[in-house]
C-alpha positions in Angstrom: -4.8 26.0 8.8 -1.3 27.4 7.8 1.9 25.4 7.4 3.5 27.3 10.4 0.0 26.7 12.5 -0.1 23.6 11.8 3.4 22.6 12.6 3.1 24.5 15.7 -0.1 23.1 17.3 1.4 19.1 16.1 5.0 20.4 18.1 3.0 21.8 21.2 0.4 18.6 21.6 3.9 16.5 20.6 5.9 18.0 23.6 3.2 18.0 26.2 2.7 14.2 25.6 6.3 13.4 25.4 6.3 15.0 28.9 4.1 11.8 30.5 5.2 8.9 28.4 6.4 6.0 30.3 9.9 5.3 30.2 10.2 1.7 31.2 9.8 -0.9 28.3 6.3 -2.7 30.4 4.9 0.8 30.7 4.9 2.4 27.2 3.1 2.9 24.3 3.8 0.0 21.9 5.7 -0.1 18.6 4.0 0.6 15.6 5.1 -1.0 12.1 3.1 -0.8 9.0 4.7 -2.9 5.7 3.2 -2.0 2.6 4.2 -4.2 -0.6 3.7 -2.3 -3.8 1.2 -4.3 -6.5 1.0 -8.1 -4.3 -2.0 -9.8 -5.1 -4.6 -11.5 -3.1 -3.5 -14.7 -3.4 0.7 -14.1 -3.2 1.0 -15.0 0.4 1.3 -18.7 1.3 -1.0 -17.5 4.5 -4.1 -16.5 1.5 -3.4 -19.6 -0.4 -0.3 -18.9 -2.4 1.3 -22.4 -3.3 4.1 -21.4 -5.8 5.8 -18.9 -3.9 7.3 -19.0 -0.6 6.4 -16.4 2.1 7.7 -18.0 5.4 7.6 -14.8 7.5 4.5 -13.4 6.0 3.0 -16.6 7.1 3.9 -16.9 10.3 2.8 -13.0 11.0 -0.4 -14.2 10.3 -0.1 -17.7 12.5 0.8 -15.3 15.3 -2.0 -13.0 14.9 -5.4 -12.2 12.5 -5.6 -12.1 8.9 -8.6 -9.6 7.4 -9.9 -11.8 4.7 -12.1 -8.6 3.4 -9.7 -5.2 3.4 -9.4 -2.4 0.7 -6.6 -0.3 -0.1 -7.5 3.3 -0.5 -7.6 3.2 -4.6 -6.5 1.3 -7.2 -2.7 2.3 -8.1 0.2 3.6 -6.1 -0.3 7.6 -5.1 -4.2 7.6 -4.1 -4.0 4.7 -1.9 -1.3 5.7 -0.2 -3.1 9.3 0.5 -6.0 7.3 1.6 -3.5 5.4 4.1 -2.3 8.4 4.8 -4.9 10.6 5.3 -7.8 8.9 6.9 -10.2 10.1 4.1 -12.0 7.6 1.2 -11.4 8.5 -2.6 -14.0 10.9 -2.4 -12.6 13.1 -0.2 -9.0 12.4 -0.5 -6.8 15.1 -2.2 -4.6 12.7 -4.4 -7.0 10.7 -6.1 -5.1 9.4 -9.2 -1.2 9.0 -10.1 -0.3 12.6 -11.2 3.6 13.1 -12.3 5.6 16.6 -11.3 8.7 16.4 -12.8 11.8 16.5 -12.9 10.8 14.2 -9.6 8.1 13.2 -7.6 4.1 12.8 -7.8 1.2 15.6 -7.0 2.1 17.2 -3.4 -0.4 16.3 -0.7 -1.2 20.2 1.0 0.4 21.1 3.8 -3.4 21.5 5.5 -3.6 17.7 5.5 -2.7 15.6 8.1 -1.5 12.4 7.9 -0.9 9.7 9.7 2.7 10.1 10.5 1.9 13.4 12.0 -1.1 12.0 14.3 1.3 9.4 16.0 4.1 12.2 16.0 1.3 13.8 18.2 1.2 10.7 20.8 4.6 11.1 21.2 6.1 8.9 18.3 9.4 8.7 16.6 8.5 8.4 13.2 10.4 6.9 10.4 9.3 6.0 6.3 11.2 3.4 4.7 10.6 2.8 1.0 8.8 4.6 -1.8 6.6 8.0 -0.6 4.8 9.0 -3.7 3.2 11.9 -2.3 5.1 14.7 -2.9 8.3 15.7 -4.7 11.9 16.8 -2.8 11.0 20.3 -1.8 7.1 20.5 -1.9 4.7 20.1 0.9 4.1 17.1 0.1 7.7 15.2 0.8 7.9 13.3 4.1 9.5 15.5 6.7 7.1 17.8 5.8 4.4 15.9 6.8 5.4 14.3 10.2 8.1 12.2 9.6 11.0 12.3 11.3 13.6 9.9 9.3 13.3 9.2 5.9 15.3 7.3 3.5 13.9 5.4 0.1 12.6 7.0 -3.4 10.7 9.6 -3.2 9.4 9.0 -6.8 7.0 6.5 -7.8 9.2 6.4 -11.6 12.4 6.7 -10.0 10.8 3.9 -8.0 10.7 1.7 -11.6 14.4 0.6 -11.1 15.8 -1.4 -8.5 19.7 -0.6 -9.1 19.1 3.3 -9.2 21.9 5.9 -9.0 20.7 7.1 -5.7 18.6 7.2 -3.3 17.3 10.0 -0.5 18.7 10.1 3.1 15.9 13.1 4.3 16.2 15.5 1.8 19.8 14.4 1.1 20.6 12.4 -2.4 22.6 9.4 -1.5 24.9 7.4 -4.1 24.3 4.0 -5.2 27.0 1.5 -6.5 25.2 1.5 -10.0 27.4 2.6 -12.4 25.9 3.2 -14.8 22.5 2.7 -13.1 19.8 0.5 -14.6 16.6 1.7 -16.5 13.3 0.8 -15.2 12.2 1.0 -19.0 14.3 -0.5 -21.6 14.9 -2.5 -24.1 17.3 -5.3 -25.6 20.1 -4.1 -27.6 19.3 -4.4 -31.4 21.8 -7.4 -32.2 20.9 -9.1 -28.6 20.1 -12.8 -28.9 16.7 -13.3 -26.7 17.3 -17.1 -26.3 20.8 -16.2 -24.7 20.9 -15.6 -20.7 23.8 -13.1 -21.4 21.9 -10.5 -23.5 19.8 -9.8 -20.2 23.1 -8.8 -18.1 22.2 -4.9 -18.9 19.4 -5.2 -16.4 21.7 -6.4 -13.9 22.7 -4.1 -11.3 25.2 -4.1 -8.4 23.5 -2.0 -5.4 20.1 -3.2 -5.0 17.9 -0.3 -3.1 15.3 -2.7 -1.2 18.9 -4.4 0.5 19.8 -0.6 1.7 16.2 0.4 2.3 16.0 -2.7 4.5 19.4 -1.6 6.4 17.8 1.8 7.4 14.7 0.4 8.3 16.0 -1.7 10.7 18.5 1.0 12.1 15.6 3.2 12.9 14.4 0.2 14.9 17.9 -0.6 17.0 18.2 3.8 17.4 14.4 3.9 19.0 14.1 0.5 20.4 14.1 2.9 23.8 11.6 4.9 22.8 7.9 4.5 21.2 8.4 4.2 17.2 6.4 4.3 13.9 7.8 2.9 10.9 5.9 3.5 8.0 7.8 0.5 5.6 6.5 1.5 1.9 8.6 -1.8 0.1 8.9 -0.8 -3.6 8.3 -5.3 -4.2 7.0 -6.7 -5.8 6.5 -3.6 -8.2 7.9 -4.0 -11.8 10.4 -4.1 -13.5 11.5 -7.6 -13.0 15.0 -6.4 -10.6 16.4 -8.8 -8.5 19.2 -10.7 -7.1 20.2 -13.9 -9.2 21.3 -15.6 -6.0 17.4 -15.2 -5.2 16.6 -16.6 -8.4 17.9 -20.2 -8.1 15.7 -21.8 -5.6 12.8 -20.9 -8.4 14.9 -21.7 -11.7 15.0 -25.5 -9.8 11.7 -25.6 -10.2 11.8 -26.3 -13.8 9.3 -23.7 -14.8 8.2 -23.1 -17.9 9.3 -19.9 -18.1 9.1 -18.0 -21.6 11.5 -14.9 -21.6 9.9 -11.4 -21.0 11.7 -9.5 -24.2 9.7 -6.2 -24.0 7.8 -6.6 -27.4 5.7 -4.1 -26.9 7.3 -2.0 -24.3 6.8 -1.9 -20.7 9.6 -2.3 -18.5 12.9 -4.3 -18.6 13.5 -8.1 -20.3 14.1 -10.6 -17.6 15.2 -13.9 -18.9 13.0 -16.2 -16.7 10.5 -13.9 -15.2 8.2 -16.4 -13.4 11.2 -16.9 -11.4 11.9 -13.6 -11.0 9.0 -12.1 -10.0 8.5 -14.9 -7.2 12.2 -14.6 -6.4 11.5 -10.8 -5.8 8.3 -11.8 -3.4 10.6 -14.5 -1.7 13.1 -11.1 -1.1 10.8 -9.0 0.3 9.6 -11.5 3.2 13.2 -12.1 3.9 12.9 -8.5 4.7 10.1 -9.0 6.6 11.6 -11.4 8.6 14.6 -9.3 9.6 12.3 -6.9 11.1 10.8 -9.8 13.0 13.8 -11.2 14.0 15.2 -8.0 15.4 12.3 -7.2 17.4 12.8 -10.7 19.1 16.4 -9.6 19.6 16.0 -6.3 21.4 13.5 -7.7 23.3 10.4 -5.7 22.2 8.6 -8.4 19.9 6.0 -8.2 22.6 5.5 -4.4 22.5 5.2 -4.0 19.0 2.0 -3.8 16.1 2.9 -5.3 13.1 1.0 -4.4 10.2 0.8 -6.3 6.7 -0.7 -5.4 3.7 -0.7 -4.1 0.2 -1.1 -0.5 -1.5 -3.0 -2.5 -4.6 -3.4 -5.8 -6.4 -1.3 -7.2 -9.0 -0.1 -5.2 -12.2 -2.2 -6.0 -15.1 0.7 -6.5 -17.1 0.3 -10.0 -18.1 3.5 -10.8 -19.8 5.8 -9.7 -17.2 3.7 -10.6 -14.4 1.6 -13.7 -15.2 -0.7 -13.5 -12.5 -2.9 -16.2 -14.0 0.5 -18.6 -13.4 0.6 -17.4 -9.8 -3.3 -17.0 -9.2 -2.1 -13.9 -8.3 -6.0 -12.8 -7.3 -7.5 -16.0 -7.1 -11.4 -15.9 -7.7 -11.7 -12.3 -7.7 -12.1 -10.1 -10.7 -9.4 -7.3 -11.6 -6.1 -6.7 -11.5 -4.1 -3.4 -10.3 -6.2 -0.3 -12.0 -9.6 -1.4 -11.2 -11.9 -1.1 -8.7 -13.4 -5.0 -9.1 -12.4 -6.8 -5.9 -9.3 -8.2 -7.9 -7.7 -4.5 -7.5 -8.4 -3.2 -4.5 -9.1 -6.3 -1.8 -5.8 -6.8 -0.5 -3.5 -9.6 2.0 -3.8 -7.8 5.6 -2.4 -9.2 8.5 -2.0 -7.9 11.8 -0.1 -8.6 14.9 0.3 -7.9 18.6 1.6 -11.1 21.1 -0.8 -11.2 24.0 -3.5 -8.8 22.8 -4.5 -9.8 19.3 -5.6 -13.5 19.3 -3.1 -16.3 17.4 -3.5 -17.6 14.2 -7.4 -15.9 14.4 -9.0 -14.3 10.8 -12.0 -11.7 10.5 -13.9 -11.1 7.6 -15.3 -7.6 8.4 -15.3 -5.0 5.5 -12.3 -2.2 6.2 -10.3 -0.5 4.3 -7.3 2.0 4.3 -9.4 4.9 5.8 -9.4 3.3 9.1 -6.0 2.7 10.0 -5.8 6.2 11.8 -8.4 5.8 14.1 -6.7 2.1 14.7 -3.9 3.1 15.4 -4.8 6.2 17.6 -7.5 3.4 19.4 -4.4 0.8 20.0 -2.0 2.8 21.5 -4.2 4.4 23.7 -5.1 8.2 21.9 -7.9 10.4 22.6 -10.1 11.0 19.4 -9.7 14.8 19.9 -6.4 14.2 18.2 -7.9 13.2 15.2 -8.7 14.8 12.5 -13.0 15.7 11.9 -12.4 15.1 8.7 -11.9 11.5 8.4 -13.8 8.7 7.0 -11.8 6.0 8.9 -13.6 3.5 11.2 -11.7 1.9 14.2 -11.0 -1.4 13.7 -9.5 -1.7 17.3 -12.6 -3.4 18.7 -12.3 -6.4 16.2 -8.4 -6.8 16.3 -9.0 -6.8 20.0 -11.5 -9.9 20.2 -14.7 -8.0 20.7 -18.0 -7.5 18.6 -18.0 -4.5 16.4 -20.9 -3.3 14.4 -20.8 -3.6 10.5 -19.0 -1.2 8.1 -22.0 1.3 7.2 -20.7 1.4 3.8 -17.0 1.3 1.8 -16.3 3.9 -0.9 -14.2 4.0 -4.0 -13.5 6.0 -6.8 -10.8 6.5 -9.6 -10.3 8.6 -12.0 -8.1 6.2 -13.9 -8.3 3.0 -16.3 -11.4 5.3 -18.1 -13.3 6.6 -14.3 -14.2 4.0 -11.8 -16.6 4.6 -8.9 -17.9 1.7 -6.3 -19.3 1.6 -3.1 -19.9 -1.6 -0.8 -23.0 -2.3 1.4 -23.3 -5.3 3.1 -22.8 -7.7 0.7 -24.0 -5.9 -2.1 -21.3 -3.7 -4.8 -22.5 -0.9 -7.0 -19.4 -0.7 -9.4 -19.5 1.9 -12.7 -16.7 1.7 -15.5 -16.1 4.1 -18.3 -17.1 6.7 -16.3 -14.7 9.7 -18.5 -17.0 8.5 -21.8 -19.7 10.2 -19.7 -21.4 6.5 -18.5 -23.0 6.6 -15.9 -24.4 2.9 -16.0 -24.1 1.1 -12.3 -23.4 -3.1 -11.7 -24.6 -4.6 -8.9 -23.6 -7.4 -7.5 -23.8 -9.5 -4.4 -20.6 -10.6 -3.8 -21.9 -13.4 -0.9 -23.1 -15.4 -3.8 -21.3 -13.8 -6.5 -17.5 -13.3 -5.4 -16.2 -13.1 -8.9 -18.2 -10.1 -9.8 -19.7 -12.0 -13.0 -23.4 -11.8 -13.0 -24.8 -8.1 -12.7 -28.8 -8.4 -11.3 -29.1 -4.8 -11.1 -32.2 -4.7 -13.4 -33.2 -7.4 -10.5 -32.8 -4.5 -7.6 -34.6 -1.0 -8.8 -34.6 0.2 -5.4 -31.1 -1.1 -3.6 -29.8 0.4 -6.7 -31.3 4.2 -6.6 -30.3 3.1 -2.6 -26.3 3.1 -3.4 -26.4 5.9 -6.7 -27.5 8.3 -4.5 -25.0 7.4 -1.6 -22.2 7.2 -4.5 -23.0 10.5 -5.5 -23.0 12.0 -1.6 -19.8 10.2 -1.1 -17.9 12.3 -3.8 -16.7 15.3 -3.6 -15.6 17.2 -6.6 -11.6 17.9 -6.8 -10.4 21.2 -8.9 -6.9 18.8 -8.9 -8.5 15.5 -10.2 -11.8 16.5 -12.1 -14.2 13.7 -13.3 -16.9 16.0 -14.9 -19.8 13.0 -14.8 -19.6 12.5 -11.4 -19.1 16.2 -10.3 -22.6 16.8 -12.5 -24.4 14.0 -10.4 -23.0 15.1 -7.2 -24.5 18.6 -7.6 -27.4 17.8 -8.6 -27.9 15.2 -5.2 -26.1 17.2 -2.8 
C-alpha cells in the first residue's frame, strides 16, 4: 500500500468512527497512556523488589492494578523494540531490527507501508500524542511521528541527540524548539585535562540549565488537559533512566544523605559524561522520572477521568551494561536474571509492566503469563472496544485483554526474539523452556536450552539432555525469521531457507 493510500483509507475509517463516538465522559472510549522508560531494569521499581531507590507512583500504579511478572520488550536495545511496540510484529518480522544511525539526525525510517500503533487507535477515533524519544525515523522521512499517525509530537527525535539531557533543542512536530542550554551539554565527554577528579567542581560542565524530561513532561501533560474531552493516546517514550548520568542536583540530595559509597564516574575509558556521585545520580534520575509519573496521575484525578483512563508501565529494555556508570550489581538492577541491555538472556529483555484501569482491571492483582511487546496492539484495540478488521494481518501480537480483564486465557504458543547486535542473538520461549544462540555473526549456530521454571538464572544449559525439544524450537526459530535486505544476518537467513 502507498503512502497516499494508506493515509487515505486510516482518514476515511478515522472520520466514519469519529462520527459515532460518544460524547459524554461515562459513555466513551477510555484514555489510553503508555510510559515507556528507556534502559530500567527488572528489579528498579520498589513494586518488583527495588529497595534503594524510591518509586512511589510506580508503586502505587501497580497497587491499583496488575503487574506482569513475565513480559518482553520487543528486542534488546532502543530502535527494534520500539518497532516491535510499534508495529505488532516479533524480531522476525519486524522491519527495524537493530539500532541503525542516519545522520545528520535520526535512526533507520520505519516504511511508510507499516502501520503502527499510533495509527490503529487514530483509526478508533483517537487523538494521539508522543512524548519523549521516537527513534524510528529521522525529521523528514517516513519514519518521523506525524507521519506515522501521530498527531502531536514533541521530544527528540534521535536516539544520540537523546544522549544529553540539557540539549540545545528539542522538536515541537516538525518544528526545532530552543532550549536554555547555552552552550548545551555533551552526552559524550570528557574531564578537562587539568580537572581535579576528587573535586565536585570539575563536574560543573555536565551541568545544564533546561532539563528536556521537565519540558517533555509539561507537553505531556498539556496534551492530556487539551483532550481530556475527547478519547486520547499518549504514547510517553521517557528518555530516564538512559545514560549519561544528567540530572537535577536538587534531586540528588535525598540520595547523597544516604552516605553511599559512591566512587566518581571519570570516563576512563570513554562512554558518556563524569558524574561525581553516580550511584546517586542514576537513582536520583529514576526518582525524577516517577515524579513524572505521578503528575500524570495526579492530573488525571484532577480532571476527573482517573477512572476512564489505561495506564500502561513498562520498559523498552533492561539495564545498560555499562557497569561503571550504571552499577546495576549495586542496585540489583536485574535481580536473578542473566543479562543486561544488549542480550537476549532474560536480564535484557524481561521487563517491569504494570497496567491499570479503576473498576475493570483487578487491584493490587499480578499475572505471570508470557507476553511481550507484540501484543499491545491487539490489547489495546480488545480494551477499548475495536473490531479485529482494523488490525493489521500481519501481526504477531496476542491479546492480552482477557487476562488483564480477570478471565482465563490460553498460554502464549511461543515468544520470539532475535538481534542482530552484541555478535547475533536469536531465542524463542515455549512453556518454560528457552532456546537462546549467541555469536550468531561468527557463523554459530550452537542453541542453549534452558528451563527457566527451575533454572531462572539461565546457568545450566541441558540441551545435550533434550535431542528432540531441541530440533522442536531450531526449527520453529528458523520459521520464525524472516530474512531482512535492511538488517542481514547471513547464518540465520541460510537456515531459514533451507526450513522454509
Amino acid at each position: 500500500m502507498n503512502r497516499g493510500s494508506k493515509i487515505c483509507s486510516v482518514l476515511a475509517f478515522t472520520l466514519a468512527i469519529v462520527a459515532v463516538v460518544p460524547t459524554t465522559a461515562d459513555e466513551r472510549k477510555p484514555n489510553v497512556i503508555f510510559i515507556l522508560a528507556d534502559d530500567l531494569g527488572y528489579r528498579e521499581l520498589g513494586c518488583f523488589g527495588q529497595t534503594l531507590i524510591q518509586t512511589p507512583n510506580i508503586d502505587r500504579l501497580a497497587t491499583e492494578g496488575m503487574r506482569f511478572t513475565q513480559h518482553y520488550c520487543g528486542n534488546a536495545v532502543c530502535a527494534p523494540s520500539r518497532c516491535v511496540l510499534m508495529t505488532g510484529k516479533h524480531p522476525g518480522h519486524a522491519y527495524i531490527r537493530n539500532n541503525k544511525a542516519t545522520p545528520p539526525e535520526g535512526q533507520q525510517p520505519i516504511p511508510s507501508s507499516e502501520v503502527t500503533l499510533a495509527e490503529v487507535m487514530k483509526g478508533q477515533g483517537y487523538i494521539t500524542g508522543t512524548f519523549g524519544k521516537w527513534g524510528l525515523g529521522g525529521p523528514g522521512s517516513a519514519g518521523e511521528p506525524l507521519q506515522q499517525g501521530v498527531d502531536r509530537f514533541f521530544g527528540y527525535n534521535c536516539q544520540s541527540h537523546a544522549h544529553s539531557y540539557y540539549p540545545s533543542y528539542l522538536w515541537s512536530d516538525t518544528t526545532r524548539i530552543q532550549l536554555n542550554n547555552d552552550p548545551p551539554v555533551p552526552g559524550h565527554a570528557s574531564l578537562a585535562k587539568d580537572a581535579d577528579p576528587s573535586d565536585p567542581r570539575s563536574y560543573d560542565p555536565f551541568k545544564g540549565s533546561d532539563y528536556a524530561p521537565d519540558r517533555i513532561n509539561e507537553q505531556a501533560l498539556e496534551f492530556i488537559r487539551q483532550n481530556r474531552d475527547r478519547p486520547f493516546f499518549l504514547y510517553y517514550p521517557t528518555v530516564i533512566p538512559h545514560v549519561a548520568l544528567h540530572v537535577p542536583d536538587e534531586e540528588l540530595k535525598p540520595y547523597l544523605a544516604k552516605g553511599w559509597n559512591d566512587p566518581p564516574f571519570t570516563r576512563p575509558k570513554g562512554g558518556y559524561t563524569p558524574h561525581f556521585t553516580p550511584r546517586a545520580a542514576y537513582a536520583a534520575m529514576i526518582t525524577r522520572m516517577d515524579r513524572y509519573v505521578g503528575n500524570v496521575l495526579k492530573l488525571l484525578e484532577e480532571l476527573k477521568i482517573a477512572d476512564n483512563t489505561i495506564v500502561v508501565f513498562s520498559s523498552d529494555n533492561g539495564t545498560t551494561h555499562l557497569g561503571q556508570e550504571v552499577d546495576y550489581k549495586f542496585f540489583n538492577s536485574v535481580g536473578e536474571l542473566r543479562g543486561l541491555k544488549g542480550s537476549l538472556y532474560e536480564g535484557g529483555v524481561r521487563v517491569p509492566t504494570i497496567v491499570r484501569w479503576p473498576g475493570n482491571i483487578a487491584a493490587g492483582s499480578s499475572s505471570e503469563r508470557v507476553s511481550g511487546f507484540e501484543d499491545w496492539m491487539p490489547t489495546m484495540l480488545d480494551l477499548v472496544g475495536g473490531q479485529r478488521k482494523a488490525l493489521p494481518r500481519s501481526i504477531d501480537g496476542i491479546s492480552m485483554a482477557p487476562t488483564l480483564l480477570g478471565r482465563r486465557q490460553a498460554a502464549r504458543p511461543f515468544l520470539y526474539r532475535e538481534f542482530g547486535g552484541y555478535g547475533g542473538q536469536q531465542s524463542v520461549r515455549v512453556g518454560d523452556w528457552k532456546a537462546i544462540r549467541q555469536n550468531i555473526r561468527r557463523g554459530k549456530l550452537k542453541t542453549e536450552l534452558y528451563n527457566l521454571a527451575n533454572d531462572i538464572n539461565e546457568q545450566n544449559d541441558i540441551s545435550a539432555d533434550h535431542p528432540e525439544l531441541l530440533a522442536k524450537l531450531e526449527t520453529l526459530m528458523a520459521r520464525e525469521h524472516v530474512p531482512s535486505k535492511v538488517f542481514p544476518m547471513p547464518a540465520l537467513d541460510r537456515e531459514s531457507a533451507e526450513t522454509n
